[in-house]
Rosetta silent file (secondary structure, phi, psi, omega in degrees, C-alpha in Angstrom):
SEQUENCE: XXXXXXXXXXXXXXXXXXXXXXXXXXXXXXXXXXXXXXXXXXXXXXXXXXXXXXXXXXXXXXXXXXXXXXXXXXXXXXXXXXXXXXXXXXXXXXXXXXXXXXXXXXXXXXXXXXXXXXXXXXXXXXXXXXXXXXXXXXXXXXXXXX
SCORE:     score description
SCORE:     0.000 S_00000001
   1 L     0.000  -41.673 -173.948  107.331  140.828   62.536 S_00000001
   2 H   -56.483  -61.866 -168.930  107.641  142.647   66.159 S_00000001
   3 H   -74.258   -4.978  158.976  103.997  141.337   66.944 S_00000001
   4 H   -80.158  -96.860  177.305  104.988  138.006   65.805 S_00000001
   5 H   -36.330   -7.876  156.974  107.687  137.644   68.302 S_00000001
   6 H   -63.793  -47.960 -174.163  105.762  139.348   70.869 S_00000001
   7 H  -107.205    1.415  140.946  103.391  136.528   70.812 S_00000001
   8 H   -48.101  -57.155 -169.293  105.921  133.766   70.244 S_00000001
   9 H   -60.946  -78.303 -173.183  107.384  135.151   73.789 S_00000001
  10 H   -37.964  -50.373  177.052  104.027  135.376   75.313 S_00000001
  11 H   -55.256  -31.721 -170.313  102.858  131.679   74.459 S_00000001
  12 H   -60.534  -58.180  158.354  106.640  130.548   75.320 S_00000001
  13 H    19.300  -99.617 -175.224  105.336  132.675   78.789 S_00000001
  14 H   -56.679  -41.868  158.594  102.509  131.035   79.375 S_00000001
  15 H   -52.795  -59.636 -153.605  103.824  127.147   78.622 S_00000001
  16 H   -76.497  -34.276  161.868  106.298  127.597   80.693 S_00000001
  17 H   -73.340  -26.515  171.311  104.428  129.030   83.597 S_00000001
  18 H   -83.707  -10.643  154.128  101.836  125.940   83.292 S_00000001
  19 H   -69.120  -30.828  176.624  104.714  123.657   83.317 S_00000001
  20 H  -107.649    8.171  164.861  105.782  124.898   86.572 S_00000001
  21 L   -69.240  172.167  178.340  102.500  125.304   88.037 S_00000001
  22 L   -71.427  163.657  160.055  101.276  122.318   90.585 S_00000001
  23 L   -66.553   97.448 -148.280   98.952  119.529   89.065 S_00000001
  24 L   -82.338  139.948 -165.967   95.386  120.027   89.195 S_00000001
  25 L   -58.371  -14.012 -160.131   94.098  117.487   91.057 S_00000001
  26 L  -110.982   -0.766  154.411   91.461  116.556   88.738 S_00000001
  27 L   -86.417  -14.108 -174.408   94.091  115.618   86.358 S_00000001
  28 L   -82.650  138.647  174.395   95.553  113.323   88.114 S_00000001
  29 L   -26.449  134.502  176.970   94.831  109.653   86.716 S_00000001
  30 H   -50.810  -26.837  175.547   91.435  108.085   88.458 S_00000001
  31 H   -76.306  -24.079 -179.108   93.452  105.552   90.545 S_00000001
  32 H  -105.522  -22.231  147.475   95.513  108.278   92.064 S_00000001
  33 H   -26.318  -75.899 -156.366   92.641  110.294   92.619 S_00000001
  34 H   -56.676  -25.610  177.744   90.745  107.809   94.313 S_00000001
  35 H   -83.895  -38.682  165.045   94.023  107.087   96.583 S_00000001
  36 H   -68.613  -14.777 -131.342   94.763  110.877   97.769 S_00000001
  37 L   -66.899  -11.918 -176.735   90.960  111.837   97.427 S_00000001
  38 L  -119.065   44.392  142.960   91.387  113.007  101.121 S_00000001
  39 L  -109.737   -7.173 -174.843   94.084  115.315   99.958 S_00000001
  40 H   -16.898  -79.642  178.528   91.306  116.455   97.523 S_00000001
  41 H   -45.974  -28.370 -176.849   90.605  119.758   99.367 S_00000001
  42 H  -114.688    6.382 -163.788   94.223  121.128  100.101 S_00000001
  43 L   -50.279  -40.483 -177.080   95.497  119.406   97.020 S_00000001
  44 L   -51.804  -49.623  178.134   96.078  123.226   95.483 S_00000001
  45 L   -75.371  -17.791  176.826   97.793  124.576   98.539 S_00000001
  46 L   -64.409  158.735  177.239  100.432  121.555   98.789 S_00000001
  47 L   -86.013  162.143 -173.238  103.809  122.534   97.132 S_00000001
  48 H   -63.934  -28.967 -149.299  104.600  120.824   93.545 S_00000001
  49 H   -80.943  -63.415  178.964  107.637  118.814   95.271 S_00000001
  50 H   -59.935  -37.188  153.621  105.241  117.591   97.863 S_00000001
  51 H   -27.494  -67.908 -131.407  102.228  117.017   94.932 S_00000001
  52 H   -84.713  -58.379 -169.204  105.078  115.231   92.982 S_00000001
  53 H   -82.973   -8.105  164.811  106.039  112.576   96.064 S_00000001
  54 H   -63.577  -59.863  153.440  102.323  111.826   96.950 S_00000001
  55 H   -10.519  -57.604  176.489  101.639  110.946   93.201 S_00000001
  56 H   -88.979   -3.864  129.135  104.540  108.599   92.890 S_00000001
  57 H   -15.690  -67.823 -152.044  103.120  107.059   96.652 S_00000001
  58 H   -69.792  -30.260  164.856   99.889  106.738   95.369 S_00000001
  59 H   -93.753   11.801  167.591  101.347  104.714   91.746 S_00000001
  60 H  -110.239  -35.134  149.777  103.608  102.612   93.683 S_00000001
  61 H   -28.846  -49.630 -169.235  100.305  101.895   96.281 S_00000001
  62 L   -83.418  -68.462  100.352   98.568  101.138   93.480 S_00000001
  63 L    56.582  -87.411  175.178  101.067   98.437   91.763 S_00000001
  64 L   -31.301  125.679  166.258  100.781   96.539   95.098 S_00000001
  65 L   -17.620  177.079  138.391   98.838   93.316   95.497 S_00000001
  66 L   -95.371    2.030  161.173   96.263   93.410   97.486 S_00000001
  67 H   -93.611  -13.390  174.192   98.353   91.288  100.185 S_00000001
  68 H   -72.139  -17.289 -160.572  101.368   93.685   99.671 S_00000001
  69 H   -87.717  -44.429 -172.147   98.993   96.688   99.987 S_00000001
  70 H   -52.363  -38.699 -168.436   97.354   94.721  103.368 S_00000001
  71 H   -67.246  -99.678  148.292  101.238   94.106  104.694 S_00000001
  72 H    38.448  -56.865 -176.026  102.144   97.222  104.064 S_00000001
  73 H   -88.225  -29.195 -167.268   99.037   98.903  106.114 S_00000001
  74 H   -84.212  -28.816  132.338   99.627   96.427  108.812 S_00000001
  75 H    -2.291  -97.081  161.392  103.423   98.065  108.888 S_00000001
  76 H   -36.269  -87.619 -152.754  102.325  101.683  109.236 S_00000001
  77 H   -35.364  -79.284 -175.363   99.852  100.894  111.483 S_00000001
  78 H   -18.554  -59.531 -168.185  102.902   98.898  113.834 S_00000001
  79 H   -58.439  -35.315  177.784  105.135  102.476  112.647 S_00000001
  80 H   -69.971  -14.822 -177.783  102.370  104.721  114.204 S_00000001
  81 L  -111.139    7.264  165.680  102.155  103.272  117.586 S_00000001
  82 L  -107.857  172.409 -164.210  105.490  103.351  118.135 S_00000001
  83 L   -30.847  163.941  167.869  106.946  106.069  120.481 S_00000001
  84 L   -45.335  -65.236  166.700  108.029  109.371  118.770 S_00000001
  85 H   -66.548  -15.505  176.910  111.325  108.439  119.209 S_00000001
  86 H   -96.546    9.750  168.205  111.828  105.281  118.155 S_00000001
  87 H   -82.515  -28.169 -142.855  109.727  106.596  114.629 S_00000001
  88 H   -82.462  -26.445  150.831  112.160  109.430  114.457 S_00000001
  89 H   -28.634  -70.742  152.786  114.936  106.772  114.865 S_00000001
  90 H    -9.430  -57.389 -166.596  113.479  104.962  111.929 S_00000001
  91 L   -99.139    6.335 -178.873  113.148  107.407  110.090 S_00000001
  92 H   -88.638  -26.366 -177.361  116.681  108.737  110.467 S_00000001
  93 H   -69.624  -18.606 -171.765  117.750  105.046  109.390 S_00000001
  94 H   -81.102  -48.087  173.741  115.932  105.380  106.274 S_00000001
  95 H   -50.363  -47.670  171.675  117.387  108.636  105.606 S_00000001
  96 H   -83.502  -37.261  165.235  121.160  107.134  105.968 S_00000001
  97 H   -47.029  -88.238 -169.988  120.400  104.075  104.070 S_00000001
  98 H   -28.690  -43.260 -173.524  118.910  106.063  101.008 S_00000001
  99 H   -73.747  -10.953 -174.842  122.282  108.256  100.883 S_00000001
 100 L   -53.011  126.688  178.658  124.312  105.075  100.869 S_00000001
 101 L   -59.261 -168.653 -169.960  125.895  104.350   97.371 S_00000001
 102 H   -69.780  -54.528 -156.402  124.365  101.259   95.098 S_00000001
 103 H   -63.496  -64.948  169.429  127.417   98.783   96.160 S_00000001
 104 H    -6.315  -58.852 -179.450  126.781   99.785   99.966 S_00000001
 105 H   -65.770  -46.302 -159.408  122.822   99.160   99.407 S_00000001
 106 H   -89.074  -18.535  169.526  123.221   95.998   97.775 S_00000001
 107 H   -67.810  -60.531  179.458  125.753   94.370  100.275 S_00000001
 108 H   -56.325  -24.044  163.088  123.062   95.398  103.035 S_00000001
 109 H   -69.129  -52.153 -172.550  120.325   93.558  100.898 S_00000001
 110 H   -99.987    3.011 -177.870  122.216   90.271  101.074 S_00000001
 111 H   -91.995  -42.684 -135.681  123.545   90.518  104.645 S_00000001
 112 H   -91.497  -66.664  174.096  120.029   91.207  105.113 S_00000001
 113 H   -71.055  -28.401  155.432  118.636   88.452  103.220 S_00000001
 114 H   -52.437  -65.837 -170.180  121.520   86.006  104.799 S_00000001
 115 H   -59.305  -30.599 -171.466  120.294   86.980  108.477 S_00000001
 116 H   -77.909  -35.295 -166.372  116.510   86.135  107.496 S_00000001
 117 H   -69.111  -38.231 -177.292  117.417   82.552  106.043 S_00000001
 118 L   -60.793  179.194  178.191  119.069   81.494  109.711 S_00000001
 119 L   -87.088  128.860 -157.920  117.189   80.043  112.393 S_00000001
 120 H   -53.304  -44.189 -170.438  116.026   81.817  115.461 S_00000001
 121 H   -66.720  -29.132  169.763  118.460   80.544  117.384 S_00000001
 122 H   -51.807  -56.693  178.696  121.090   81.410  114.997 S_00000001
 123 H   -46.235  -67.780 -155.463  119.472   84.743  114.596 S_00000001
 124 H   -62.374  -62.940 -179.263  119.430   85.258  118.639 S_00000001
 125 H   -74.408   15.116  142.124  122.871   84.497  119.205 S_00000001
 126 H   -63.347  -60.730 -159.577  123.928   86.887  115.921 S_00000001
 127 H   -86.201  -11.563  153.123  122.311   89.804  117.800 S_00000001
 128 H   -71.877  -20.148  159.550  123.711   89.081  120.997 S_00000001
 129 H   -51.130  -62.507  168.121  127.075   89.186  119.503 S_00000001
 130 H   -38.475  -73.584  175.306  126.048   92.181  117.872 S_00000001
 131 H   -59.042  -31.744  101.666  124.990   93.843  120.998 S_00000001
 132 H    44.761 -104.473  179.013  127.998   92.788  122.511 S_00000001
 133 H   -54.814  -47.542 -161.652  130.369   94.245  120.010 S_00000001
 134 H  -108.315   21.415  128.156  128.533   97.512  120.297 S_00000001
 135 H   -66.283  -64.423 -164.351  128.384   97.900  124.323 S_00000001
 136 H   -54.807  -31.892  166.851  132.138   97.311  124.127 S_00000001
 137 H   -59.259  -34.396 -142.476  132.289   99.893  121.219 S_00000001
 138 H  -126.304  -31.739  168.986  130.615  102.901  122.913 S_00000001
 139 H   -73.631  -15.409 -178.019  132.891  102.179  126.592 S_00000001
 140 L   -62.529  138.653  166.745  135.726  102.315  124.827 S_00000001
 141 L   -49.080  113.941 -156.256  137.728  105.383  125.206 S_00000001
 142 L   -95.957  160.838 -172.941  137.806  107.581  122.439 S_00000001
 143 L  -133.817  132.807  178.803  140.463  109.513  121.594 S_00000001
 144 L   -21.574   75.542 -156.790  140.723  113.187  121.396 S_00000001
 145 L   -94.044  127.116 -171.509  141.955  114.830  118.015 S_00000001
 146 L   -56.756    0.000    0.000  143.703  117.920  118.438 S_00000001
């Protein structure tokens, strides 16, 4: 009975440590292979967290057309050349958007989708308004809270 539960524990062990090892790379589906393959070599040394968001990258890459996958590349490419700071901007915008609740997101989706329907000129004078609004915001005096 002892050695029965000895090797109930050990197998439980052993699942449980191969559930929380990383994913060998060679497991991964052939389409997501073929999209990391030049993580191929360090795939082992990445952490599971980091495995885990290349993997869902690489199946929402793969899902895409091949004109969403060209737009998409044409994108990046634009996000890589521009300055450090205006990526790091970016990517701070992305960061506060994602934390936003659902109603928040989805209001910003149709304001979003409203501004794309106008007309450039419509468009032009919206963002000079905008810009505007927010020079007059940032001279205003602020006021001190004790």
């Amino acid at each position: 009975m002892n050695k029965l539960i000895i090797n109930l524990c050990v197998i439980t062990l052993l699942l449980l440590t191969s559930l929380t090892q990383a994913e060998e790379f060679s497991a991964l589906p052939n389409d997501v292979q073929t999209t990391l393959s030049a993580f191929k070599e360090k795939w082992s040394a990445l952490d599971e967290n980091k495995q885990q968001r290349l993997v869902k990258g690489a199946q929402r890459w793969n899902s895409f057309s091949p004109e969403q996958q060209k737009t998409a590349k044409r994108r990046f490419d634009r996000f890589q050349k521009l300055p450090k700071e205006q990526r790091d901007q970016a990517r701070e915008k992305i960061q506060r958007y994602q934390k936003l609740p659902a109603n928040k997101k989805q209001q910003l989706k149709k304001s979003y989708g409203s501004f794309n329907k106008m007309n450039q000129k419509q468009r032009n004078a919206l963002k000079k308004k905008f810009n505007q609004q927010r020079l007059q915001k940032a001279q205003r005096p602020r006021n001190k809270r004790p």
